[in-house]
LOVEXTOR-659994 format. One record per residue (C-alpha): x, y, z. Coordinates in steps of 0.05 Angstrom, whole numbers, plus 5000, padded with zeros to 4 digits. Layout:
% residues N
XYZ ...
***
This chain:
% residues 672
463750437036 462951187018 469351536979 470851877039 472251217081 476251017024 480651667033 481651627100 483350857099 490250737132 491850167075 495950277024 493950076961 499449836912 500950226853 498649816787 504349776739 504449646664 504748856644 511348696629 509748486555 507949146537 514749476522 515450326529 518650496469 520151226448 515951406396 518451416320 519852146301 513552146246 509152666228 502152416273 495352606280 495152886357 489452546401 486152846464 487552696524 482152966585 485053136648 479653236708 481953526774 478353986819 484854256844 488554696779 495154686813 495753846796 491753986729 498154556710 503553976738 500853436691 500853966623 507554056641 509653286649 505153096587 507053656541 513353266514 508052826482 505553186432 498153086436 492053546448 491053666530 485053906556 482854036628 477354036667 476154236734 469553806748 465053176728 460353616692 465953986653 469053286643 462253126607 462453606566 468353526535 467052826531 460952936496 464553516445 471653136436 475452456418 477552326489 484451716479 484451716547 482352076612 486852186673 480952176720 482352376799 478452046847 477052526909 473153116879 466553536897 460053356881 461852756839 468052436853 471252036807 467751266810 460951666799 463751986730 466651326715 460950976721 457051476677 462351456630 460350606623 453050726615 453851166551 456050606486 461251226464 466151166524 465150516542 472250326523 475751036533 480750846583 480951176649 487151246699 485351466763 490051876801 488851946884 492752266931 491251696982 491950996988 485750626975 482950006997 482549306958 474749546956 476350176924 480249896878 476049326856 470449776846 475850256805 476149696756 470349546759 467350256736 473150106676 479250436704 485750066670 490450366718 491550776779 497251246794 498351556869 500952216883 506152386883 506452296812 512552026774 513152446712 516651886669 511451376700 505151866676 507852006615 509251336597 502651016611 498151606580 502551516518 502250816519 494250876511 494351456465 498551126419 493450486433 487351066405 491151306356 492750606328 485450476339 482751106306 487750956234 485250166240 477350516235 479650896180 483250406138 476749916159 471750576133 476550576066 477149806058 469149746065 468550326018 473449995967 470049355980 463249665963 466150055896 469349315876 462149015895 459849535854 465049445791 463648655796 455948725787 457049105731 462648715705 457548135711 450648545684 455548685620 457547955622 451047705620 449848185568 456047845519 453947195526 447347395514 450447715450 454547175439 448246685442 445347075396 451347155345 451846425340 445346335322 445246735276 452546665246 453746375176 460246025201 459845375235 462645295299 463344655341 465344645418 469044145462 466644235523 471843745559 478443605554 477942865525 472743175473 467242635482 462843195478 463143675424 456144095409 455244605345 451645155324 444945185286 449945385222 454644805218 447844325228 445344705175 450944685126 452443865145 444643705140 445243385210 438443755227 435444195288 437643735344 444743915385 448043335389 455243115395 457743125327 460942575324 454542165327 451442645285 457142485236 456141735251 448541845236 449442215178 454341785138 460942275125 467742125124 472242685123 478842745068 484943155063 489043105001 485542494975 487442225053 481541955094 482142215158 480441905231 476442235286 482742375324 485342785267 480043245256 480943975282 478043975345 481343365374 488043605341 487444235375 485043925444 491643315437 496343905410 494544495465 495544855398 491845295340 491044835279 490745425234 485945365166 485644635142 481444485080 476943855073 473043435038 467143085067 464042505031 457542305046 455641515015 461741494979 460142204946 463242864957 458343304986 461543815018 468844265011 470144525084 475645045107 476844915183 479645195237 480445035314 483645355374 484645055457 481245405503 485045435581 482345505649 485845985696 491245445712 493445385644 489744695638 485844545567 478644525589 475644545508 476844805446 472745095390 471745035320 470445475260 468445085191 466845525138 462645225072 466745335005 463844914968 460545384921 467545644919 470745174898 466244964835 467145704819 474945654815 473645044774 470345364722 474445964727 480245384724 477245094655 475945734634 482646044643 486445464610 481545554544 484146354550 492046134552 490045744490 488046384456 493446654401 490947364427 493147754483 488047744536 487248034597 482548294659 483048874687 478949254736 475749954722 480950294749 485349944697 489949524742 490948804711 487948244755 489547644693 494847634644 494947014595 500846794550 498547024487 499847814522 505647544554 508147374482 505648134452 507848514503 514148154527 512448204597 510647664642 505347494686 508547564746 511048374720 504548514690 499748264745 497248964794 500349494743 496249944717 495249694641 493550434616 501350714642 504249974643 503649924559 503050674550 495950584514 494251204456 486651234446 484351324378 479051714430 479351964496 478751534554 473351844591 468751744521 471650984520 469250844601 462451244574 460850784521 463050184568 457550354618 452750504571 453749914512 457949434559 462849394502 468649754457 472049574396 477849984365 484249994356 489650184402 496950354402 501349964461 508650034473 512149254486 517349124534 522749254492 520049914472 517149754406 510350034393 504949554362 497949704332 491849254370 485049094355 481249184422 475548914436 473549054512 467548804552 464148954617 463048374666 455548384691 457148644761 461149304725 467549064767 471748814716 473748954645 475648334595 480148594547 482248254480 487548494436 489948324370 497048494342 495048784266 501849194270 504348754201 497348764167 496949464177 504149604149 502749074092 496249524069 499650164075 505149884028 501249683980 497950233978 503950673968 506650123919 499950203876 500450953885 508450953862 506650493811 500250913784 504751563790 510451183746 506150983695 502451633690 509951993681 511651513626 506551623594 506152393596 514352353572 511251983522 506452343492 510553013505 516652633470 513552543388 511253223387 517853493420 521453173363 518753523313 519054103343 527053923345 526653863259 523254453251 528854843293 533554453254 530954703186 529555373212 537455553238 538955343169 534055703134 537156343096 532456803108 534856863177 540957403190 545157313236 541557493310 536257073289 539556453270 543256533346 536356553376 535055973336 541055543355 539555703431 532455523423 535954883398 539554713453 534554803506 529854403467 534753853480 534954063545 527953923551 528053183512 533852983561 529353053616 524052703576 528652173565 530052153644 524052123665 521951453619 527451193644 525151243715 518150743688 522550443635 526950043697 530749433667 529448783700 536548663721 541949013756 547549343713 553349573717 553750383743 557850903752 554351263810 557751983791 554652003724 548551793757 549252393806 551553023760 544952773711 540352893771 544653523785 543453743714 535453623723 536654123794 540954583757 534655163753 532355043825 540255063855 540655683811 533756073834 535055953907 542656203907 544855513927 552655393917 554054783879 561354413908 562453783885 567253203886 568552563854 575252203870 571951403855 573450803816 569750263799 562350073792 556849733826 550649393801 543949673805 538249963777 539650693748 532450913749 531150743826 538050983845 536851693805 530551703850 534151623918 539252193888 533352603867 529752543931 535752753978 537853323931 531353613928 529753654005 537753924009 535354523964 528554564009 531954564066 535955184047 530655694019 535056324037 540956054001 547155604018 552155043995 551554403983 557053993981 556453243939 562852763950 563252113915 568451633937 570950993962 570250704026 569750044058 564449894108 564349864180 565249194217 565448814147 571748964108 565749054052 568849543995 562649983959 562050743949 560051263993 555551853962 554652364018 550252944009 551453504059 547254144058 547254774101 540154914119 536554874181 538054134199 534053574237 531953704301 533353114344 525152984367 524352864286 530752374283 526951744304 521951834258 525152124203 524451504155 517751364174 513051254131 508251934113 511852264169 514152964141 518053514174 514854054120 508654074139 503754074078 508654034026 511153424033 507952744023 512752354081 513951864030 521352103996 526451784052 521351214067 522150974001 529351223988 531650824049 527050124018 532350253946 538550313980 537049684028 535249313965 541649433940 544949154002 546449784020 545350394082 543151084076 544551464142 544852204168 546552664222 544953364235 551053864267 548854464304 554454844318 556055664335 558455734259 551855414228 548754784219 550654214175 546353634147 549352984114 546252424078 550751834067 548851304017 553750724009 553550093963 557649613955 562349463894 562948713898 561248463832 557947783865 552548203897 546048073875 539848563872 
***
């Protein structure tokens, strides 16, 4: 039957609605992607009727007045769907339709064929059959038309975002493809490395490859270090074969309790255990061991492994360093090891008894700040003769916990790797004091004998020089001016034989303590002064308001007076006063009664830096003119008298003021 039978045919063909499952819902108010929709009618009037019904959609409408326009646009354009009339000129619509089929592109574009007729059940079996999905007479229902084309443009829309998201989910699948052969190429190339690493590792590992652990493997190390040989085997019957028996803390241990199986019973890290392994009875071996579960991805133990790392060599080491150390805390001397950057590493108990600090406070400080070393050279020349002789010997000065400074002989020796420093010091504080005071007692004693005897030897002729001027003031040939000059010779001659007589008594010292009164000890030494208190302009005030006596020896107690006296005059060189009180006093604390002799001079004072140090020793304040010897050993007489010599220095805006203050005491049951 040609298309213009099916025109003319009187039958009415039943319009083809929508199935009833397929719901017309308004369309969400989104931003969308518009899709194409063809229209093809050779007559424009029904073309301009279905822009203006479809226009409400939304989407992209294009016309065409023929086939061959139609497939053109078809060819050029997304087509959702094609609202395709049947009756046109030179190809109706079945011919286009069935062109449309032939080409693999618009094989599922859907077509709705719109005819102004009613056609046959023919025509419209053939309609389907050239892939129409529905049919819509004229005249057209606008809500019908618009409902149906949106229905199948919203279908190619769906369609066109499903492609898309496929094209994207293929493209992420590749790119994850992609990322997992790589992931894999690099894991190969781990466990590769990994293979490698444990061949080659020192420590020795052992894996459980099951849960139970009835099979546990190791590494070519651990074989190594257990003697168990090339093979892989289980270790347990390597350990079987072998002959060990593992201890901890003297405790022999069973299978079940060694670090892998712990691990695998526990689902836990056994952290660092240290064992023993005895081989025939022997220990053989000191092990540090280690051993950590390993989980699948549900959380279940599938292994574990184990790290064992040798120590015996170790541990013979501490032993010796053990013995070694307790021979060192034997030592009397103060020993310790520090590294070259002078922090202390070892500490024994000989330094913790020199130095006062212990172990615990001396261990990590820096032993060069920490006992506030002075080098007899300078560091740097010390480290220099370290590196070059791997040893130094000298003596040092440290300072002690309690801020007392002591005098060591250091002996110091490089280790053999150049690491460490030994360092061995011996307290020779007292030795060194003991020499120096013999020396100064051998020097005092040398200097006493050598004044006694010069007052000796000056004394015989000086007495007959005293009967001569005797005679001579007598003699009458003098007049009158001469026998004055005479007389006044006379008296400073005895002048001169007093001080004779003073100074063999300083030699002449009894062997017992007397009785003395100390203010006829004082105005004799201020007699011996008188020319020097004179030539310097010096201003003599003194005071003696005492009674009683104390015992002592007058020579040694002129001395101390002497001593102070002088360096009072010294210390005043542009003039001044000095001011000597004798009196009674008790002392502080004791209820003791003595006398106080306090010698107080004007001149430039003490400067507190020289305080501390003031009775040291050879330590002098006047540069080369003074041996540093005076208070030292004025300080020793008045102690062995039982008694104190002290001093302070006043600076104020009217001057400065220096006392000495010298007190013994007057009990007569006091014994020197």
């Amino acid at each position: 039957m040609n298309v213009a039978a099916q025109i003319d045919a009187p039958k009415t063909i039943p319009e083809v609605s929508l199935p009833a499952e397929v719901p017309v819902q308004a369309q969400p108010q989104t931003a969308k992607t518009p899709v194409t929709i063809l229209m093809v009618d050779d007559q424009p009037g029904k073309l301009l009727s279905y822009e203006v019904i479809l226009r409400d959609l939304g989407e992209t409408l294009v016309k065409a007045t023929s086939a061959r326009e139609a497939l053109d646009c078809l060819l050029k354009l997304d087509v959702a769907v094609v609202l395709l009339d049947v009756s046109m000129p030179e190809m109706d619509g079945f011919e286009l339709a069935d062109m449309m089929r032939q080409h693999p592109r618009f094989q599922k574009t859907p077509i709705i064929f719109v005819s102004a007729v009613h056609l046959t059940d023919v025509d419209r079996i053939r309609a389907y059959q050239s892939g129409a999905v529905d049919y819509i007479s004229v005249p057209v229902v606008p809500d019908v038309l618009r409902a149906k084309v949106s229905v199948f443009a919203e279908l190619h829309r769906t369609t066109r975002q499903l492609q898309q998201l496929n094209r994207e989910l293929e493209a992420r699948v590749a790119e994850r493809s992609q990322a997992l052969r790589l992931l894999n190429a690099q894991l190969q190339e781990r466990v590769a490395e990994l293979e490698s690493i444990m061949k080659v590792l020192p420590v020795g590992v052992a894996v459980a490859h099951t849960p139970e652990g009835n099979e546990i493997t190791t590494n070519a190390a651990l074989r190594e270090i257990l003697s168990l040989g090339g093979v892989d085997k289980p270790i347990d019957q390597a350990f079987a074969t072998a002959g060990y028996t593992a201890y901890q803390h003297g405790r022999q241990l069973d299978p079940e309790e060694m670090p892998v199986r712990t691990s695998l019973r526990t689902m836990q890290p056994t952290g660092l255990t240290e064992l023993e392994l005895h081989r025939n009875g022997s220990s053989v071996k000191s092990m540090l061991a280690s051993a950590s579960p390993v989980f699948d991805e549900a959380g279940e133990v599938r292994g574990a492994v184990g790290a064992f790392f040798d120590i015996t060599e170790q541990k013979r080491m501490e032993e010796i360093l053990r013995e070694r150390a307790e021979l060192l805390e034997l030592a009397s001397e103060a020993i310790m090891v520090r590294d070259w950057l002078g922090v202390i590493r070892f500490w024994n108990a000989g330094a913790e008894a020199l130095y006062g600090w212990s172990r615990e406070e001396a261990v990590g400080q820096n032993a060069h700040t920490f006992l506030a070393t002075r080098w007899p050279v300078s560091l740097e020349h010390m480290r220099e003769t370290l590196r070059t002789a791997r040893r130094w010997d000298g003596d040092l000065v440290h300072r002690c916990k309690d801020g007392r400074e002591v005098v060591v002989a250091s002996r110091q020796a490089l280790t053999v790797s150049g690491g460490m420093v030994l360092e061995i010091n011996r307290d020779i504080t007292a030795q060194l004091q003991a020499e120096e005071a013999l020396r100064r007692n051998d020097r005092l004693a040398a200097m006493g004998k050598l004044a006694g005897i010069v007052a000796h030897e000056i004394n015989n002729p000086l007495a007959a020089i005293t009967n001569a001027f005797f005679l001579l003031q007598n003699h009458p040939s003098l007049d009158q001016e001469a026998r004055y000059y005479a007389q006044l010779a006379e008296q400073e001659l005895a002048r001169v034989s007093h001080i004779t007589k003073q100074t063999l008594s300083f030699y002449r010292e009894s062997q017992i303590a007397v009785p003395l009164h100390l203010s006829d000890l004082v105005k004799d030494v201020l007699e011996l002064q008188h020319a020097n208190l004179v030539a310097n302009n010096i201003r003599l005030e003194t005071q003696y308001k005492v009674t009683g006596e104390v015992h002592g020896f007058p020579g040694e107690l002129k001395q101390v007076f002497m001593n102070l006296i002088a360096n009072a005059i010294q210390a005043m060189p542009q003039g001044g006063r000095l001011r000597i009180r004798v009196r009674n006093a008790i002392r502080r604390g004791e209820y003791l009664p003595g006398i106080v002799v306090s010698i107080t001079d004007s001149g430039c004072g003490i400067r507190p830096e020289d305080a501390r140090r003031l009775f040291e020793p050879f330590y002098t304040t006047k540069s080369t003119k003074g041996t540093g010897l005076g208070l030292w050993i004025s300080r020793g007489i008045v102690e062995k008298h039982d008694g104190t010599l002290t001093f302070r220095s006043h600076f104020g805006e009217k001057g400065t003021a220096t006392c000495f203050r010298i007190f013994l005491s007057t009990h007569k049951a006091t014994q020197i």
